[in-house]
N, C-alpha and C positions, 0 to 999 in steps of 0.2 A: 505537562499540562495540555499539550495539544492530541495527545493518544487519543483519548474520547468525543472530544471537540467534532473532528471532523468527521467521524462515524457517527453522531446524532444529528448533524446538519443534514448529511445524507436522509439518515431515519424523517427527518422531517418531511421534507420534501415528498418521499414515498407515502409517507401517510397521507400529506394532504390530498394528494392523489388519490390514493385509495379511498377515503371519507366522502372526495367527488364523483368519482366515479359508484361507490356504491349507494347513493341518492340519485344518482342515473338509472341504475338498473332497478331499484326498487319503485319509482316512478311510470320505466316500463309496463312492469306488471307481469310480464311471462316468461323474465329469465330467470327469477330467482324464486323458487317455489318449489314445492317438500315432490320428491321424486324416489319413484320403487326401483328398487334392484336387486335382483335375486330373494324376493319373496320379503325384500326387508325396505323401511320408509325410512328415506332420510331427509328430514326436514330444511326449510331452506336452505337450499344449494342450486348453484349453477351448475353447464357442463361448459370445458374447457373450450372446447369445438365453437361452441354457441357464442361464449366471451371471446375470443378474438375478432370473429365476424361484427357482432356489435361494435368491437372498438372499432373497425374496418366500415362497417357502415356509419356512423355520426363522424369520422373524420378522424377519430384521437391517432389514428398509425393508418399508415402509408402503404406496409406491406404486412403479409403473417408475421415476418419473423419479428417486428417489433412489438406484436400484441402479445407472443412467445416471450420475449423479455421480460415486457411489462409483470405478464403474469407469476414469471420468476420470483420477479424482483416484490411482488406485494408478498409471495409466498416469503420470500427470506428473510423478511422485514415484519412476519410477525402479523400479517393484516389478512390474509387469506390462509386455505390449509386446507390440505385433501380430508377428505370425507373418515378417511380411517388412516390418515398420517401412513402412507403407504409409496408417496409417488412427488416424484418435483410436478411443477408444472407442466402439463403438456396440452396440446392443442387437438384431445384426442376426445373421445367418450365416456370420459373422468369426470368423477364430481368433484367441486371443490364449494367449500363454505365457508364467508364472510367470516372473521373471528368475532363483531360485534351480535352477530345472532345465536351465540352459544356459549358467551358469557368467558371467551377465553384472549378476548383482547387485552395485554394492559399495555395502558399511556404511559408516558413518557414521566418518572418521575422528576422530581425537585433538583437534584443531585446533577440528572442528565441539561436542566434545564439551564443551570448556573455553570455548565463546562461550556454549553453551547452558547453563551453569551461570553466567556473568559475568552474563545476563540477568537468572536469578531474584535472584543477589546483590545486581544493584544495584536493583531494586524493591525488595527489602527493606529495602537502607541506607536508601532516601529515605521508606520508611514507620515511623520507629522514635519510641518516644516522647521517647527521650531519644537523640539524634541523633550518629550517630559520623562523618558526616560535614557539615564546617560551616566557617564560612570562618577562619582562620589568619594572624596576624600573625609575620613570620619576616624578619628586617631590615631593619627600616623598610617591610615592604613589607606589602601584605594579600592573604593568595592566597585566592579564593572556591571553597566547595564542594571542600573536600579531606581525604583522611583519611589520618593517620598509618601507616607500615606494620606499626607493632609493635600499633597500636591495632586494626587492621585482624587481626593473628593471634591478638589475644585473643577479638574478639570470633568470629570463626568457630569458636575453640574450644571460647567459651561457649555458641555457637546449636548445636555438634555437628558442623558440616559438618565439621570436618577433627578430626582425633584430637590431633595432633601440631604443635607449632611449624616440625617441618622440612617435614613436608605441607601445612601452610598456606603456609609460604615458597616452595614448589614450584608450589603454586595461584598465588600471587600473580605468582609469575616467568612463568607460562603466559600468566594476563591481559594483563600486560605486554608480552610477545613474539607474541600471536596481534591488535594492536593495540587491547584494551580499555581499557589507561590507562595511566597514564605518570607519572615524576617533573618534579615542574612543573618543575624548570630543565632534563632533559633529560642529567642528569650520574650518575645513579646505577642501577643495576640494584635490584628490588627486594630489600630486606634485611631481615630483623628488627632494626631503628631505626629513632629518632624521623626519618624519611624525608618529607614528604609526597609524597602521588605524588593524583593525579585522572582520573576519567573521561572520557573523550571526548564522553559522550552529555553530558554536564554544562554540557563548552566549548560543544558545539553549540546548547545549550538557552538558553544565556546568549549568543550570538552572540560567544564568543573566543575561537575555535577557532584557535589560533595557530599549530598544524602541523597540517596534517590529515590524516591516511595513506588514502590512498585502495588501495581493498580491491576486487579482483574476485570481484564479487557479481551476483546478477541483481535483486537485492531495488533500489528507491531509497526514502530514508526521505525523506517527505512534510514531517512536522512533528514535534515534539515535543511532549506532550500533558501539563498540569496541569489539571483542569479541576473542574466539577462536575455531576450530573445534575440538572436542575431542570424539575416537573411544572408546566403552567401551561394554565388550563383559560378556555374563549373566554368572555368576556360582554358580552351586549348586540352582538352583531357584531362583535368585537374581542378579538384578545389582550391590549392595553394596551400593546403597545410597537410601535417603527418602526424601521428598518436603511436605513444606508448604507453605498453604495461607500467603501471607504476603503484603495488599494493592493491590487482586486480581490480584497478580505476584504469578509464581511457586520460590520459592526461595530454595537452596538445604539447610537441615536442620539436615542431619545427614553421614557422611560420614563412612564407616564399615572400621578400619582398616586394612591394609593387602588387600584390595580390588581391583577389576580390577581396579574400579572406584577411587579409591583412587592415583592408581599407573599414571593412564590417565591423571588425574590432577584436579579433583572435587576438592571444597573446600566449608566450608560451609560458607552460606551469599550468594554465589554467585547466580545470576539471570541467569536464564535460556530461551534463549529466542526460539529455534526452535531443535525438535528433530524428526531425519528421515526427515528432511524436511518440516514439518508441523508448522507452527508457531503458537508453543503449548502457549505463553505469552499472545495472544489473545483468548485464550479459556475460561471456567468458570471453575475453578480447580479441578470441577468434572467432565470434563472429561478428564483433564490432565491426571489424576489417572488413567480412562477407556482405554485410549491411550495406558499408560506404559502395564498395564497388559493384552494388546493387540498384543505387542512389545512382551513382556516376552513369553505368551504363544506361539507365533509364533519363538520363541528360535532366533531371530536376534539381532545384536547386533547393540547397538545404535550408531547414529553420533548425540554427542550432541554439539549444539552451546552456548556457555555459555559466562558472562559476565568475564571483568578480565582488566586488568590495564597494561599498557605497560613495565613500573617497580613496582615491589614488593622489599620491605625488608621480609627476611626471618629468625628467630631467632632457633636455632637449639641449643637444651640442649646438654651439654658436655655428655657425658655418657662412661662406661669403656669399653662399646662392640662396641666402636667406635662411628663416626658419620655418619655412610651409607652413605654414596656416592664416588663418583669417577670421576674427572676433567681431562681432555684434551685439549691440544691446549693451545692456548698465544693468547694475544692480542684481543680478550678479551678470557679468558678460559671457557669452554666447560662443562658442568655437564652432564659427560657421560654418566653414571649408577647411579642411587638409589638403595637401598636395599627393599624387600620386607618388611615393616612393624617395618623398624629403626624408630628411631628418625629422619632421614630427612624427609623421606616421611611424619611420621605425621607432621610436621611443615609445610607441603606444597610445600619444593623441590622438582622440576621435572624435568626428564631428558630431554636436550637441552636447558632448562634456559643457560643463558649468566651471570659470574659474575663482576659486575663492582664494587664493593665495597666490602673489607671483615672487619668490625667493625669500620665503615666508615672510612678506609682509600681507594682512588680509586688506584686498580690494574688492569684496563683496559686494559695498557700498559703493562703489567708485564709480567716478563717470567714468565713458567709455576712451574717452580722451585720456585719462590718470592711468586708466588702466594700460595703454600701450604703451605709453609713455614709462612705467614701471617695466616694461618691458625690455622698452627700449634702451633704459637709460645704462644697463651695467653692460651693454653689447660691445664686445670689439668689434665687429663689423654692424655700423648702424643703416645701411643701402646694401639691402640685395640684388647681384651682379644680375640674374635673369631670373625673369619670373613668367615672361609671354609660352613657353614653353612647358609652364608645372600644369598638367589635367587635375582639377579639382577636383573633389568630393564632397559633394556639399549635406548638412544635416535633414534637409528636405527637399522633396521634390522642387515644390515652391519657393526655394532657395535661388536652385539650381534653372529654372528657370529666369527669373529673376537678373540674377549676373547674365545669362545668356541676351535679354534683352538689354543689359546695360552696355555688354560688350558691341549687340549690332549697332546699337545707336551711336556709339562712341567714336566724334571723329576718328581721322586714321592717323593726323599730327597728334592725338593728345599722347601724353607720357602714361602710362598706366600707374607709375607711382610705385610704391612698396607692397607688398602682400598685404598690409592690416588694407591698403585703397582708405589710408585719413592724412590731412594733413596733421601732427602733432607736434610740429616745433615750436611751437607756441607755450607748449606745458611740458617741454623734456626738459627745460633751462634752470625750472626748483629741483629735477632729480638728478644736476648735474655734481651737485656739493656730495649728495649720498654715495654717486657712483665713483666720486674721488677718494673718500673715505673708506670706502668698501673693496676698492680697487676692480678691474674689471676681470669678469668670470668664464670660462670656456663654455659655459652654459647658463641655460633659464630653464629656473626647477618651476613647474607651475603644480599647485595644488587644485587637485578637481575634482567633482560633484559628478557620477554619474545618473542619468538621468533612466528613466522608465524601467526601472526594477522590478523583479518579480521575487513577493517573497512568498512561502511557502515550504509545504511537509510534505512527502513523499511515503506512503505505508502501504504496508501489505497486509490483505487478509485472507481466509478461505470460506468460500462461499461453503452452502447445507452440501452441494456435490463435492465438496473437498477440491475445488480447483480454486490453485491460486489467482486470484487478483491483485494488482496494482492499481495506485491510485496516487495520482499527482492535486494536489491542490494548492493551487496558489491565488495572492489578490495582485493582480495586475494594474500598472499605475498606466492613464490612458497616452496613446498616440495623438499627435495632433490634435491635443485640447484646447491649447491657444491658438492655433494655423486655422482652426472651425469658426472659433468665436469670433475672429480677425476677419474674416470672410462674411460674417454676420452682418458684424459692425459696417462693413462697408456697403452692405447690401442696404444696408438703413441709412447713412449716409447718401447713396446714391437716388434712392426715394424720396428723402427730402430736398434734397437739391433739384429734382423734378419739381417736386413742388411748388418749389420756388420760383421754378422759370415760370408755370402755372399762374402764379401769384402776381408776378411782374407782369403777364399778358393782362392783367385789370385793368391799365392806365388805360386801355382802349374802351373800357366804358363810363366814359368821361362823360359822353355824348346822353348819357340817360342818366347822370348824377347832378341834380343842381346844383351853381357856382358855387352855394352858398356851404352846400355839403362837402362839396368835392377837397379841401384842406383836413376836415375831419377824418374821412375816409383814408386820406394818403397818409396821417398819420398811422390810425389802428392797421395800415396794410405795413407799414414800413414798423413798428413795432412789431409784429407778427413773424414778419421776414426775418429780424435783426435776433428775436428772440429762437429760431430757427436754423438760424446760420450759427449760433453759438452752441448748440445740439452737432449740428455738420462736424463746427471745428472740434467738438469732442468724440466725437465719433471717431474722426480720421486720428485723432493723437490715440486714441488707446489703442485703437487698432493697429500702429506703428510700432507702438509698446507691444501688442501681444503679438507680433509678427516675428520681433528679436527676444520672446521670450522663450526659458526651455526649464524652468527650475524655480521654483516646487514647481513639479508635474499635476498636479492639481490644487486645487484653492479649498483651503481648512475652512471649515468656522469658525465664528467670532465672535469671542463671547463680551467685547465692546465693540460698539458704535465707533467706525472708522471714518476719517475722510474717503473721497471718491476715487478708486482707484480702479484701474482697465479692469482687474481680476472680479471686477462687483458685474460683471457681464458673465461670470460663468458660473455653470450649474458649483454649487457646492458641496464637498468630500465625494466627490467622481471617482468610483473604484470601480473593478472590473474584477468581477470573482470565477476563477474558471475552476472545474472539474474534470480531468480528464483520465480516463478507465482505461486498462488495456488486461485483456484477459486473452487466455490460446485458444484459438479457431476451431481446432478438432477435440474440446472438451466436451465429456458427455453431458454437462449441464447445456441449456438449449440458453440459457438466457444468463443476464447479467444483473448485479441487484443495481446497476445502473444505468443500464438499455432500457431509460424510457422516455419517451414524450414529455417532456411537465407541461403542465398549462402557465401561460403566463411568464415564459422564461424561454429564452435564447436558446434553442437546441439545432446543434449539427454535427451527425451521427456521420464516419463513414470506415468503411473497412477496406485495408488494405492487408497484401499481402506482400512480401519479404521474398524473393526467390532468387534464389545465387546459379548463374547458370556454372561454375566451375562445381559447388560441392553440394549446392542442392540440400544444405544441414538449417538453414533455417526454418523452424516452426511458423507458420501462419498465425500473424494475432487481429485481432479487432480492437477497434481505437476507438472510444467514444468519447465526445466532450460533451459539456453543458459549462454555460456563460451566464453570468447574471449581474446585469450591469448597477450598479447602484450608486443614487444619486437625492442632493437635494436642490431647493431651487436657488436661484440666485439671487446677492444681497438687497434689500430693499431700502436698507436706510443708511446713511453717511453723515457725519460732521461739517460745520464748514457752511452750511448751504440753507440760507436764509428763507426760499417756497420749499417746502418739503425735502424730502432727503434721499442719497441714492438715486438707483436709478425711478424711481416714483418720481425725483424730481426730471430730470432730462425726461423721462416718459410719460408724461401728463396725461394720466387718461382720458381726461374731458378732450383734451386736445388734440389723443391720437384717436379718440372714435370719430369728432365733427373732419379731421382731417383724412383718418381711412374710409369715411365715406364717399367726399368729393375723389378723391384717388381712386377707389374704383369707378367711378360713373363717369370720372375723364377718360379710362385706362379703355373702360370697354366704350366711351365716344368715339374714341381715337383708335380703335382696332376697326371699327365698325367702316369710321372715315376712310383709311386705309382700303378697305374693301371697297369701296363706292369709288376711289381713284383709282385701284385694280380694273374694275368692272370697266370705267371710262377708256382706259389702255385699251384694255383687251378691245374694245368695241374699234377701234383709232384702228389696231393692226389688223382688224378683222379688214374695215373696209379701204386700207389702203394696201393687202395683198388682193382685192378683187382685180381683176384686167376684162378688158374687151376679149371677144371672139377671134381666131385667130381671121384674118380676109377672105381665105375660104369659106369659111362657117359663115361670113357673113352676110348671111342672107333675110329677106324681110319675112319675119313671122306672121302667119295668122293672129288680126287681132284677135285680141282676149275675149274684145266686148265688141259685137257685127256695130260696124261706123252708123247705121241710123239709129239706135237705140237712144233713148231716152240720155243715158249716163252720159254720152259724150254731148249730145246738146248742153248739157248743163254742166261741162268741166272744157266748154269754150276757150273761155279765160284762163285755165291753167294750164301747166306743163303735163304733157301726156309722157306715162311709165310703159315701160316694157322691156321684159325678158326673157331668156328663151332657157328650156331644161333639155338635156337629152332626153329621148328615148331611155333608155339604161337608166339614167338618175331616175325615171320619173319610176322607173318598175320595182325599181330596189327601192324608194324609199318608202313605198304604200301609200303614197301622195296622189290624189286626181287634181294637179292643178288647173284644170279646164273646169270641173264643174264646182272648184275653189270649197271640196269638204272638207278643209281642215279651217277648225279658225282654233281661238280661245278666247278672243274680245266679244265686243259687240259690232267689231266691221266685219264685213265678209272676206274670209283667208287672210286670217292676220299674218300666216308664215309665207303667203306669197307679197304681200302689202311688204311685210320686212324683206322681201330677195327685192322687190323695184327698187325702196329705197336703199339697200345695199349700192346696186346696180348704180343709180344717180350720184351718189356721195362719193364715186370709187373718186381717189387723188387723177386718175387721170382727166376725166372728161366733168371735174364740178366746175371748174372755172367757167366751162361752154354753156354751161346749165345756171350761171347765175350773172351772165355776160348782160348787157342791156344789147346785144346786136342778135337774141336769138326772139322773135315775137311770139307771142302767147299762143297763138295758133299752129306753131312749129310744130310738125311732126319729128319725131329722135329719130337721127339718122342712120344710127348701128343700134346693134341691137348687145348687151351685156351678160356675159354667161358668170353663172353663179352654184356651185354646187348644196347639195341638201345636208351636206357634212356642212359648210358653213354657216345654212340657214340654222341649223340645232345647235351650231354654238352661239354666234348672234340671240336667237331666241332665250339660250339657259342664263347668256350672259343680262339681258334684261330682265330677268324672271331672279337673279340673282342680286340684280340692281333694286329691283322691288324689295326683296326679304330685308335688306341691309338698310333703305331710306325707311320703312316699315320699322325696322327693330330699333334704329335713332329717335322717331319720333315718340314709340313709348317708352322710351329715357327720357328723353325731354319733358314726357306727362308725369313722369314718375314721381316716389314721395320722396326720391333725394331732391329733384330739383324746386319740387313746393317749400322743401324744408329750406331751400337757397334762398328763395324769394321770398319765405317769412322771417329769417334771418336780417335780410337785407333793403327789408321795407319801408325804413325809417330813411334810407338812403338813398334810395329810387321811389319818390311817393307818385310819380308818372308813369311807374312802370311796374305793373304788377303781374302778377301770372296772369288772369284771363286776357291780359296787353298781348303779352308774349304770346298767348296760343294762339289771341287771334291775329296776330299776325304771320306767326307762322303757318298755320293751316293750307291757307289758298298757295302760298308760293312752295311746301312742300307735299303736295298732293300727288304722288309724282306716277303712279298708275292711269289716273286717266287723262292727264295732261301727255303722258308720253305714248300711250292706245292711239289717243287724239291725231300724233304726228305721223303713226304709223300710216295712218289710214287717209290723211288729208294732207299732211304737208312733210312725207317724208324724209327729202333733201335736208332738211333742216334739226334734224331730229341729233344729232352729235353737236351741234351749238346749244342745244337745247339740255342735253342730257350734262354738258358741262358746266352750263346755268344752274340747274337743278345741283350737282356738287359746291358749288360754290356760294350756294343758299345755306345748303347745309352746314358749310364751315362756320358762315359768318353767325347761324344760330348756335349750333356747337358753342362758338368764344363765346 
């Protein structure tokens, strides 16, 4: 059933490609147009030459050689075709012509249509968590891997595929007749009844394929694929494991304990079907070997895809140094950590198994407590002798992490406890009667769920140039789908608890809330809050839940209305459908019928090559993938829940828009503020690295301003400034401080006005400058040196204080903050926006308030500039 399947998914893709792209070029206008050659017109056509470059110019390919694929790949697929059916693709002075402009395109019949749907359906039946197809007792007989037909039209009607009983009955009758599956005796057409009928790809899969309808196809399927990804990285010279011939399979034949390889999840028996990408299964096992120690010498580390089984039973010897491992979570529990080189590892536990049985009794359900306690209870040794000593392996990084922070923080008196790290004597005392009856066992058999499975088909075809292709297709169940959403959930939580602290800073506007209101208000604030905090606390439990969860690997649909559960936070049937090509490097075809770009789809192309420096017999191949991730959204409605349902209910949208507004207009308040007490810093270190001259230098400058002038009669009563520049300073910096050409205010030489007041303010000599024993008439007794590197920073850093009290105050005019005040008007009838602006205005005016200090009173100007922040704050609250 799956022969065809995957060869028209492909065809799809290509076409739709092709159909965009040729309303591209026909839009153009001057690449697709009737052209002469050799005395003869051939109506619309392109040349090769010219289509790559276009794809090269609008972006669709990167380099020639994938606009060469592409063009391949429309030609093999039936959508382009040389001008006289003479030539593959090439990127040369070739014509080739659209098949929709010459009447020689056909679509995708009916037949093709209903394999390419039997495809996705039956990936999905064998991804579900609660399984609709499974094996059937039905007269004495047991039929494997089969599903009901009336079972079969509920559930399409629950997932949405078909609307109707008689539409699914119609699907099903298609499947059946186009040879995707069939009634196991062979006696009934499909019906709505208790029917069973089975798959073909199933017989095949199981080797009991007892009719086989043979189908003219160009595709051959390879194998049949259950498998898993597994990353295993070299050490010491070695991956830790070894392969033999076994029926010209690599079979894994030796596992090194304590190994990367061991810890990844190698076992031996198991079949090996592709490593790095190459699908090592079809090679001759001499040069599987050539491969590996091609891998090795290039020090990478493997992604091996190996065979494996959806459940395993795993038997683990009792032993006094414990059982190495460590469980997490309920429902089903979680195999956190492994020990390096315990007795679980070797048995074959690994971390992220799922345990659904512990000595075949099923604790699926179980708490996490029941579940050790089953564990624990048939043990001859119930305290393992050392455990500070086992290096864990834990099922995620963020695991692993995790215990790392539990272990720093962990006094150095505490006891670490047993491997499980629970206390359980409390619930081992009901499984003591069982463990007497049963008498106690030199092992614990646990039954388990392997988790992120890859299923998939494996075929081979020959492209129009007669070279073989391979082609891996499988649907991939995702990585870290719960460890994402857990991460989410917390990020959402931690925002609202912002909020919160936000919410609680209102008690401070008492002062502008009449007596008579202010009860009212601390009601709807503390409703508000309490209604908030109960969001928080669910936030933090699912997210706790989805941190120990590992199984189903994605969340089904549902075809009833649930209570609210953590898994209602994630995207719905999360699959991950990859494609990956490998064809030989030195083939005279130029391209691949699937070296292409798609639009709208996940693609990452790359080629490697294979090179053994002892025999130099490996062939060069190219690797191509394409991914395409698919998804739906997340659950909206739940039982149980009296304002709305699901997350609709915890996510209120009235409530998250009026609250994502004030969040952002606090967020960028509060960046802004930040910046304004930056600005204030930097100004503090500016002028307390100024110093005096050193006693040499210090000698009396020419004044600024000749002593009878106008300016000093009339700054009598003030304190007289002065400072002095090098020579050097003044020439490097294009400054004339003598005839004061630089300003940017309305005082004259604002950047010499900012060096005096620098110069006055320095920490050493303000205390002399604000003493009541210096009189007004004082002339300054040293003179202050100050370079032009720190007048430019001083100066950006006030010019930077301006942009930041500038960018507060239109927030504060803003229509978040009017919608505050129209909100809130019933509550504050004293204080209304034009209240607020005009109060604010005068005391945040802060350009010419602080020109002003430059030029008249600039000693004073860093009390001033701290005023001016601390204005700001109090309007900010």
């Amino acid at each position: 059933g799956l022969k065809l399947g995957m060869e028209q998914d492909t065809w799809v893709m290509i076409s739709e490609q092709g159909e965009r792209l040729y309303k591209m070029m026909c839009k153009q206008g001057n690449l697709i147009k009737d052209r002469k050659r050799k005395l003869t017109t051939f109506p619309k056509c392109f040349l090769g030459s010219e289509f790559v470059s276009w794809l090269l110019e609008i972006g669709e390919i990167h380099k020639s050689e994938e606009g060469v694929h592409l063009g391949q790949a429309l030609l093999e697929n039936g959508i382009i075709h040389h001008v006289t059916d003479k030539h593959q693709f090439k990127p040369e002075h070739m014509l080739y012509r659209f098949r929709y402009d010459d009447g020689t395109y056909y679509p995708r019949n009916e037949m093709q249509d209903v394999i390419s749907k039997g495809v996705r359906l039956y990936c999905r039946l064998h991804s579900l968590f609660t399984p609709v197809i499974r094996d059937k007792d039905y007269h004495l007989r047991t039929y494997k891997s089969v599903v009901m037909a009336n079972k079969l039209i509920d559930w399409l009607i629950a997932q949405g595929d078909c609307r109707t009983r008689e539409e699914a009955m119609i699907f099903g009758v298609a499947l059946c007749d186009n040879g995707f599956m069939h009634h196991v005796l062979e006696k009934s057409e499909f019906k709505d009844e208790p029917l069973l009928f089975r798959f073909y790809a199933d017989e095949e899969m199981e080797g009991s394929n007892m009719k086989h309808r043979l189908m003219k196809h160009d595709l051959k399927v390879v194998e049949n694929v259950i498998a898993k990804s597994l990353l295993i990285k070299s050490n010491e010279g070695t991956y830790g494991f070894g392969l033999e011939d076994k029926n010209k399979v690599p079979i894994i034949k030796v596992v090194e304990k304590g190994s990367n390889a061991e810890m990844a999840g190698l076992e031996v028996g198991k079949k090996i079907f592709a490593i790095n990408g190459d699908l090592v299964f079809l090679r001759p096992f001499s040069e599987v070997d050539c491969f590996l120690k091609a891998c090795l010498n290039s020090r990478k580390p493997l992604r091996v895809l190996v065979s494996t089984k959806p459940r395993e039973t795993v038997k683990i010897p009792d032993s006094a140094d414990g059982l190495g491992f460590q469980i997490r979570g309920f429902g089903p529990s979680v195999v956190h950590a492994v020990g390096r080189g315990t007795v679980a590892a070797a048995a074959g536990l690994h971390p992220g198994q799922c345990i659904i049985k512990v000595n075949g009794i099923n604790v699926s359900k179980e708490t996490h407590a029941s579940v050790i306690a089953h564990v624990t209870a048939c043990r001859k040794y119930r305290r393992p002798m050392q455990q500070d000593s086992i290096q864990w392996v834990y099922n995620s990084i963020e695991s692993a992490q995790e215990d790392l922070q539990k272990t720093n923080t962990k006094p150095s008196g505490d006891d670490g406890g047993d491997a499980f790290d629970c206390k359980v004597e409390e619930v081992i005392d009901k499984f003591n009667t069982m463990a007497i009856i049963d008498g106690k066992k030199d092992h614990v058999s646990l039954t388990v769920d392997n988790v992120h499975l890859e299923y998939g088909v494996v075929y081979e075809y020959d492209s129009t140039a007669g070279i073989k292709c391979h082609v891996l297709e499988k649907m991939i169940e995702p990585k870290g789908f719960f460890s994402l959403t857990a991460k989410i959930l917390e990020a959402l939580a931690k925002s609202d608890e912002h909020f919160v602290q936000n919410c609680n800073s209102l008690n401070s506007l008492n002062e502008v809330i009449p007596t008579e209101l202010q009860s009212k208000f601390s009601v709807i604030c503390s409703e508000k809050i309490e209604h908030i905090y109960r969001r928080i606390s669910s936030y933090k439990k699912f997210s706790r839940v989805l941190k120990n969860r590992a199984w189903p690997t994605f969340k089904q649909a549902k075809s009833k209305i649930s209570p609210l559960h953590s898994s209602d936070f994630c995207p719905t049937n999360c699959h991950i459908n990859v494609m990956e090509v490998s064809y030989p490097k030195t083939s005279t075809s130029l391209g691949s019928a699937f070296g292409v770009q798609l639009d709208s789809r996940k693609h990452s192309s790359h080629e490697k090559e294979n090179k053994n420096a002892d025999q130099g017999k490996l062939s060069p191949m190219i690797y191509v993938q394409h991914t395409i991730t698919t998804m739906a959204a997340p659950s909206g409605q739940s039982l149980g829940q009296q304002e709305g349902h699901g997350l609709r209910y915890l996510l209120k949208e009235e409530d998250l828009e009026t609250q994502d507004v004030y969040q952002k207009l606090l967020f960028k308040l509060q960046a802004a503020l930040k910046e304004v007490e930056t600005c204030v810093c930097q100004i503090d270190d500016l002028l307390s690295s100024i110093t005096y001259s050193p006693k040499s230098e210090r000698k009396t400058p020419e004044p600024l301003i000749p002593a009878d002038s106008d300016n000093e009669k009339g700054e009598r009563n003030g304190k007289k400034v002065c400072f002095s520049v090098t020579g050097d300073e003044q020439e490097d910096s294009g400054h004339d401080t003598i005839s004061n050409r630089d300003s940017y205010s309305d005082c004259n030489s604002n950047r010499n006005s900012i060096a005096s007041f620098t110069s006055i303010c320095s920490s050493q000599c303000s205390s002399y400058f604000h003493s009541d024993e210096m009189d007004s008439g004082d002339e300054l007794p040293i003179s202050v040196r100050i370079s032009h590197d720190k007048q430019d920073k001083l100066h950006s850093c006030l010019e930077h204080l301006f942009g930041q009290v500038d960018s507060i105050v239109s927030l504060l005019k803003g229509p978040a903050v009017m919608r505050a005040f129209e909100q809130t008007k019933y509550f504050t009838p004293g204080r209304g926006l034009q209240e607020f602006q005009q109060e604010m205005e005068p005391k945040l005016n802060c350009p010419k308030r602080l020109r002003l200090h430059i030029k008249q009173d600039p000693w004073n100007l860093p009390s001033s500039v701290r005023s001016l922040a601390q204005n700001i704050r109090k309007f900010v609250e």
